[in-house]
N, C-alpha and C positions, 0 to 999 in steps of 0.2 A: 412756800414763800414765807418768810421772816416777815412781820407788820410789828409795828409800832405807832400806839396812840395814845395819845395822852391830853386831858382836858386844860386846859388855859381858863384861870376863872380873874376876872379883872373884878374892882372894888365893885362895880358899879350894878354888881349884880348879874352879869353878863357870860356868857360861856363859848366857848369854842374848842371844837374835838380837833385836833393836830395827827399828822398822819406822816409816817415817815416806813419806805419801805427796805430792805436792806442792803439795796443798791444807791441808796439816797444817803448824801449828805445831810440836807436840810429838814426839819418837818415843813409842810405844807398845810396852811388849811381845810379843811373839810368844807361843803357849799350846802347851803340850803340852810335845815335847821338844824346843822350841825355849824352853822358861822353866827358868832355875835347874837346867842340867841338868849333873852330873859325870863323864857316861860322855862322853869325846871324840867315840867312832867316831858314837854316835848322833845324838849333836847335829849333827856334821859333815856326816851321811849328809842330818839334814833339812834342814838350811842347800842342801845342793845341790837337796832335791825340791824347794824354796821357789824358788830360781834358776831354776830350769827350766821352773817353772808360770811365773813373770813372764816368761821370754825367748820362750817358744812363744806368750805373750798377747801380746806382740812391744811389753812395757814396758820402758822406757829404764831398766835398774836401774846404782844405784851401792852397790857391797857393801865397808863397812870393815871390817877385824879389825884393832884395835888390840894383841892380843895378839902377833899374827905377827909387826906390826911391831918388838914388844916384842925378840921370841925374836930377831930379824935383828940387831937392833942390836947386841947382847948377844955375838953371836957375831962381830960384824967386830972 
């Protein structure tokens, strides 16, 4: 299966992993501490459990962080 996720970072310090699969039009949120969530480490730690369950299910994932690319740019 085709996955698509991609991190949504609002000003506020805030994150949320988005999930779209490739029968889906829309992304959908993710629940837990993958919604609206402010602690980095946590949210980061579940973005990875998330990765891991799709790669061992041996689905073709494509994972954006639009913030990262934020942060790179910023610093060249």
């Amino acid at each position: 299966m085709q996955i698509q996720l991609k991190v949504d970072y609002h000003p506020s310090g805030r994150r949320t992993l988005k999930k779209r699969t490739q029968n889906e039009m829309m992304f959908t949120d993710c629940s837990g501490p993958l919604l609206s969530n402010s602690d980095v480490g946590s949210f980061y730690r579940a973005v990875a459990a998330v990765l891991y369950k799709h790669h061992t299910a041996g689905d073709t994932v494509e994972y954006d962080d639009t913030h990262l690319d934020m942060t790179r740019k910023a610093a060249e």
